[in-house]
C-alpha positions in Angstrom: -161.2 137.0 134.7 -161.0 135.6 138.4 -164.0 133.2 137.9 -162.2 132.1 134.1 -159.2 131.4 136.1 -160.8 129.0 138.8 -162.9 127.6 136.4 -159.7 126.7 134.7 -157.8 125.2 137.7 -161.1 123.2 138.1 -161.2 121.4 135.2 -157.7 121.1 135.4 -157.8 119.0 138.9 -160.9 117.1 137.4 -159.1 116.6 134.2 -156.0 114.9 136.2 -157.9 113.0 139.1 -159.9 111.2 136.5 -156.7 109.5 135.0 -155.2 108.7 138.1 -157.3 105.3 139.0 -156.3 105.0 142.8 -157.4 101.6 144.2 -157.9 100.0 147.6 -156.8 96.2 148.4 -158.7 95.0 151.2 -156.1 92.7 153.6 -157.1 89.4 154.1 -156.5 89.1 157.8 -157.2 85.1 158.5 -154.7 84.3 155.3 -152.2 87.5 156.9 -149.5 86.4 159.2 -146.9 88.3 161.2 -144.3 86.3 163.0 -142.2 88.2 165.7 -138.4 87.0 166.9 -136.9 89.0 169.8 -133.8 88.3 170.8 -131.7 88.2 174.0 -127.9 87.6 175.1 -129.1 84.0 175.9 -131.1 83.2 172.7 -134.6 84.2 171.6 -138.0 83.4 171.2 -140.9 84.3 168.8 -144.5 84.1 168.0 -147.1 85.6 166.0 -149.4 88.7 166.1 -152.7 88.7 164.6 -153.8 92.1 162.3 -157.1 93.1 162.7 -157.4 95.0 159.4 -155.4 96.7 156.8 -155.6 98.2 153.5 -153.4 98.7 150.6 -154.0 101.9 148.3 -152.8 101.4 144.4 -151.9 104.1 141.8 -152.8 101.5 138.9 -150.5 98.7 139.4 -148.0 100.8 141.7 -148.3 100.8 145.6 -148.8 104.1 146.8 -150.0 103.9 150.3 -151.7 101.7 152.7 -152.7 101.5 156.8 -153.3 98.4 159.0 -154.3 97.7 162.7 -152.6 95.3 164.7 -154.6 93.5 167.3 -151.8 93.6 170.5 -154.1 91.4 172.6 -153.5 88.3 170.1 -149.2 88.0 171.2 -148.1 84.2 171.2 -145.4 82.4 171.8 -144.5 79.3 169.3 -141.2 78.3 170.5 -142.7 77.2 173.9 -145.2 75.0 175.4 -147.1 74.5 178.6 -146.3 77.4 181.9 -143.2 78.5 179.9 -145.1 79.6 177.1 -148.4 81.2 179.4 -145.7 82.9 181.3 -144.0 84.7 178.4 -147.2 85.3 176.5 -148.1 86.9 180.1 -145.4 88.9 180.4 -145.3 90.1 176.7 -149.2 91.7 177.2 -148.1 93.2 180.5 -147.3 96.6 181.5 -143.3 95.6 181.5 -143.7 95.4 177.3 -146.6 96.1 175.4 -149.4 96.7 178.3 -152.1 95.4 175.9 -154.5 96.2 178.2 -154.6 99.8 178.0 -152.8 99.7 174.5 -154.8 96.6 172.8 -154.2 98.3 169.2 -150.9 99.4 167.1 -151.5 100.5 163.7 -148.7 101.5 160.8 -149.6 104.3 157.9 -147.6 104.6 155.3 -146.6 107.4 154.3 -144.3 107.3 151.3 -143.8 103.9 148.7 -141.0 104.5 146.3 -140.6 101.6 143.6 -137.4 100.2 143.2 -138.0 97.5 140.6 -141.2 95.6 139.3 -141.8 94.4 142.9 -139.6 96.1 145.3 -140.6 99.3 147.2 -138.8 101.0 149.4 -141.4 102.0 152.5 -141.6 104.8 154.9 -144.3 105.2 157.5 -145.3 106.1 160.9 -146.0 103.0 163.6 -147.7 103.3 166.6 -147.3 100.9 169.4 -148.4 101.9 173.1 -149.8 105.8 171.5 -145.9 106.4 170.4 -145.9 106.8 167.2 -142.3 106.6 165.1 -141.0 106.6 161.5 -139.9 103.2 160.3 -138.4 102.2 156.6 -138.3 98.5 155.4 -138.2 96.9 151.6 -141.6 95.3 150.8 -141.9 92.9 147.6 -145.3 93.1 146.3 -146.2 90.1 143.7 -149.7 89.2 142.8 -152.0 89.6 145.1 -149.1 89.3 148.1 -146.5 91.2 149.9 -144.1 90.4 152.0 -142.0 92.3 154.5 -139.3 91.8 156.9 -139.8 94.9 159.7 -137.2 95.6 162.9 -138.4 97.9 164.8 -136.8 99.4 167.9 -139.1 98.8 171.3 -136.9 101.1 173.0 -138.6 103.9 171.0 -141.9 102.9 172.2 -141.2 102.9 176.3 -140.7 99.4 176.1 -138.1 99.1 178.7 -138.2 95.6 180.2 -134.5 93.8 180.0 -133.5 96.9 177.6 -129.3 98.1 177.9 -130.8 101.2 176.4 -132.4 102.0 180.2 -130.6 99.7 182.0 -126.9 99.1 183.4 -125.5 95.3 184.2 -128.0 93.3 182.7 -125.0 91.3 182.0 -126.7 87.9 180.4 -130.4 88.9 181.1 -130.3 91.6 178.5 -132.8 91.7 175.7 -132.0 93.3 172.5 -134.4 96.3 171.9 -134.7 95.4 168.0 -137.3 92.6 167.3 -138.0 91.2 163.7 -141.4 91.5 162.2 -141.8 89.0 159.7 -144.7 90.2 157.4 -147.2 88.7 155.0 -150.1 90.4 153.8 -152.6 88.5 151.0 -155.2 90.7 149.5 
């Protein structure tokens, strides 16, 4: 009776992994761009961070899941030019922010897509910038073989200190705002 009953559940779990087609959308990293915007009492400045991979998981046509690599070392500046912008790129890969040299990798899993509509999902996962690893939520509009994203994340979270009110009193105008805006598109 035991071995009828796990014979059973067997072809049960075969039965219903064999109508779920699950597919893997490889990331085209050189057509992929993320553009950061951090922001401070005085105004902001942003750039763009390179990924390094990333995959998208599908249930059929739903998304159902998906992890990516972000390459820390690639920071730039676009708003500035010439010492300005070596100097803030500097600073950016240094210990006082992201310290890409021990910490040359983030990556984000994700860890629950709901749908919303025909191409809106609602996304939950875990990011992990400087081995801190936090939940995050964002919408993500998938359409064709795209999806876009806009992502804030909080670099207080992460030890990222530098200019922060969250660790420091009296910055007065030389505070920087601990969210920054991830502007996301992926092509697969």
């Amino acid at each position: 009776m035991k071995t009828l009953k796990t014979l059973f559940v067997a072809v049960l779990a075969i039965s219903f992994f064999s109508f779920t087609v699950l597919k893997e959308k490889q990331v085209n990293v050189e057509e992929s761009t993320i553009v950061w915007t951090g922001k401070k009492v005085t105004g902001q400045h942003e750039g763009k961070i390179s990924l390094e991979s990333g995959v998208l998981q599908f249930d059929g046509k739903t998304l159902s899941g998906g992890n990516f690599v972000i390459d820390m070392t690639t920071i730039t500046v676009t708003d500035l030019e010439g010492k300005g912008k070596a100097n803030l790129e500097g600073h950016l890969k240094s210990d006082d922010f992201f310290g890409v040299e021990k910490h040359g990798k983030a990556t984000f899993t994700i860890t629950n897509a709901s749908k919303l509509d025909d191409k809106n999902y609602e996304i939950s996962g875990d990011l992990t910038i400087k081995n801190i690893t936090n939940p995050i939520n964002f919408t993500m509009v998938v359409d064709g073989n795209s999806a876009t994203a806009k992502v804030i994340v909080d670099r207080s979270k992460f030890d990222v200190r530098y200019g922060s009110p969250s660790f420091f009193n009296d910055l007065k105008d030389k505070a920087i705002y601990d969210d920054f805006e991830l502007d996301v598109k992926l092509v697969f």
